[in-house]
C-alpha positions in Angstrom: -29.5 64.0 16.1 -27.7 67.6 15.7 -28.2 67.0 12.0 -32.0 67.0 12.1 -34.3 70.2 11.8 -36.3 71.2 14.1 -39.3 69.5 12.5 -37.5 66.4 12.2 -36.3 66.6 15.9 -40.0 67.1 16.9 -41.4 64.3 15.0 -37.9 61.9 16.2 -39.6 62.8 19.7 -42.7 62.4 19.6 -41.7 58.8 18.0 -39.6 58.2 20.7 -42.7 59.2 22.9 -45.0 56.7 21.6 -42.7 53.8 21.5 -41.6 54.7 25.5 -45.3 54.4 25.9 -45.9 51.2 24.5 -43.0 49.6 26.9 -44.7 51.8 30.1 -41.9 54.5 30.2 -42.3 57.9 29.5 -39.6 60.6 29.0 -38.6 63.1 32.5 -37.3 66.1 32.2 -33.4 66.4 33.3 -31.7 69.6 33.2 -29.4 69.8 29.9 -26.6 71.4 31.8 -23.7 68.9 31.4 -24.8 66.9 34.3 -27.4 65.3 32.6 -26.1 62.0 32.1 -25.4 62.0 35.7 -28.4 63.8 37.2 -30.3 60.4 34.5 -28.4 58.0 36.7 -29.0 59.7 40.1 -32.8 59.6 39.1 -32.8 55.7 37.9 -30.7 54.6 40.8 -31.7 56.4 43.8 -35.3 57.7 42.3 -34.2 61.2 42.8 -31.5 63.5 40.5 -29.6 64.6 43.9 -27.0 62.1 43.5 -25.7 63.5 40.3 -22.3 64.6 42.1 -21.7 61.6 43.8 -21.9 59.5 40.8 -19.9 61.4 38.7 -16.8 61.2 41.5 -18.1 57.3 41.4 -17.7 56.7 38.2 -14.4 58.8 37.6 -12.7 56.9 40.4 -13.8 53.1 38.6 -12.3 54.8 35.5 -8.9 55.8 37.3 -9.2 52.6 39.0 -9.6 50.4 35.2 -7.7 52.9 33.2 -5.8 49.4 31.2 -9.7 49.2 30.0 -11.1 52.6 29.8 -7.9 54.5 28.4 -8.4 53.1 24.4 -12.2 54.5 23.9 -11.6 58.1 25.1 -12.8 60.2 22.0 -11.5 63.5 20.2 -7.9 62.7 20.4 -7.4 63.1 24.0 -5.6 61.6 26.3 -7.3 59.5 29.4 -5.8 62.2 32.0 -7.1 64.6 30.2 -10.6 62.9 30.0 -10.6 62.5 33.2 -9.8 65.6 34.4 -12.9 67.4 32.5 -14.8 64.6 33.5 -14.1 65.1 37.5 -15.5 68.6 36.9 -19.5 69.7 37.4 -21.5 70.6 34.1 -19.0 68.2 31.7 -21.1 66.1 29.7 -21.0 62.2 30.3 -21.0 59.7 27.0 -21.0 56.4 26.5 -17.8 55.4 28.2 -19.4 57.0 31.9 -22.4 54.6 31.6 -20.5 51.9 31.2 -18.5 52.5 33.8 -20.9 53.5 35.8 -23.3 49.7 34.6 -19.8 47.8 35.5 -19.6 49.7 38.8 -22.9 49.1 39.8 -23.7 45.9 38.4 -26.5 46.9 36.3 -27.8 46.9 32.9 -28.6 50.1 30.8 -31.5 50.6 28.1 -30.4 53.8 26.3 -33.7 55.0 24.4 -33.5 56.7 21.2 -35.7 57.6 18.1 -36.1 54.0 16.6 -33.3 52.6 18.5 -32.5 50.8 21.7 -29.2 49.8 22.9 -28.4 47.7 26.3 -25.4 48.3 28.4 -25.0 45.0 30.3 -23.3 45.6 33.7 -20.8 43.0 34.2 -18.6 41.5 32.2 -18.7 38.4 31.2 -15.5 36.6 32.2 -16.9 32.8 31.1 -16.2 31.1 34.4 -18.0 29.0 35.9 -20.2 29.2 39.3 -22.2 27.0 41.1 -25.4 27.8 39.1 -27.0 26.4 36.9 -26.2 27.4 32.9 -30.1 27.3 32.7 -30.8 29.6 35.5 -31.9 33.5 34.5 -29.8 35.8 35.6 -31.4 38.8 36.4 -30.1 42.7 36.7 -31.6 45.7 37.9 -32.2 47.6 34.5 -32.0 51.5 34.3 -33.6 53.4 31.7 -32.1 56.1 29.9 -32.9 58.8 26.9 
């Protein structure tokens, strides 16, 4: 999105606007101070952005804890320690690997909302064993809604 102008931004919103609408949803206002992400998953999972701190330290221990998973997708030529450090610290922005962590952790499934685009991140592996249910029984998982 950092390559659109600000006309383009405005009109990528407002799309974004109208197709939240259409689903029910609407867009809340988070503070854009690197605790964002966070203060989004306080506010779907507890129903209030106070949380933000906890989840963070939540979510950076499941990613010490699965490192053999987490340690390949760390961006920007960095290493996992590293990651992790700057992660652990208030006002560092979250990505993609954080809500993952945070779906597995929790057991729930993330809709990330953008402009034209919607992407799920499904909160539990799927490790192809078999349980005592039924294959044609829904499975069903709290979903949180992100922009």
């Amino acid at each position: 999105m950092n390559d659109l102008s600000a006309d383009e931004w405005t009109r990528a919103q407002q799309e974004l606007d109208q197709q939240l609408k259409k689903m029910g949803l609407y867009c809340k206002e988070i503070d854009g101070d690197g605790n964002c992400l966070f203060r989004s998953l306080s506010d779907q999972f507890y129903g209030n952005t106070k949380q933000h701190s906890k989840i963070r330290k939540e979510v950076c221990d499941y990613l010490e804890r699965n490192r053999d998973h987490f340690q390949y997708f760390v961006e920007d030529d960095k290493t996992f320690d590293y990651h992790l450090s700057q992660m652990r610290k208030v006002g560092t922005y979250g990505g993609n690997m954080e809500l993952v962590a945070f779906a597995q952790l929790h057991e729930v499934d993330i809709k990330v909302y953008q402009p034209g685009t919607i992407y799920v991140i499904e909160g539990k592996e799927n490790d192809n064993t078999k349980d005592d249910r039924s294959t044609n029984e829904i499975r069903t998982r709290r979903t949180l809604h992100i922009m």
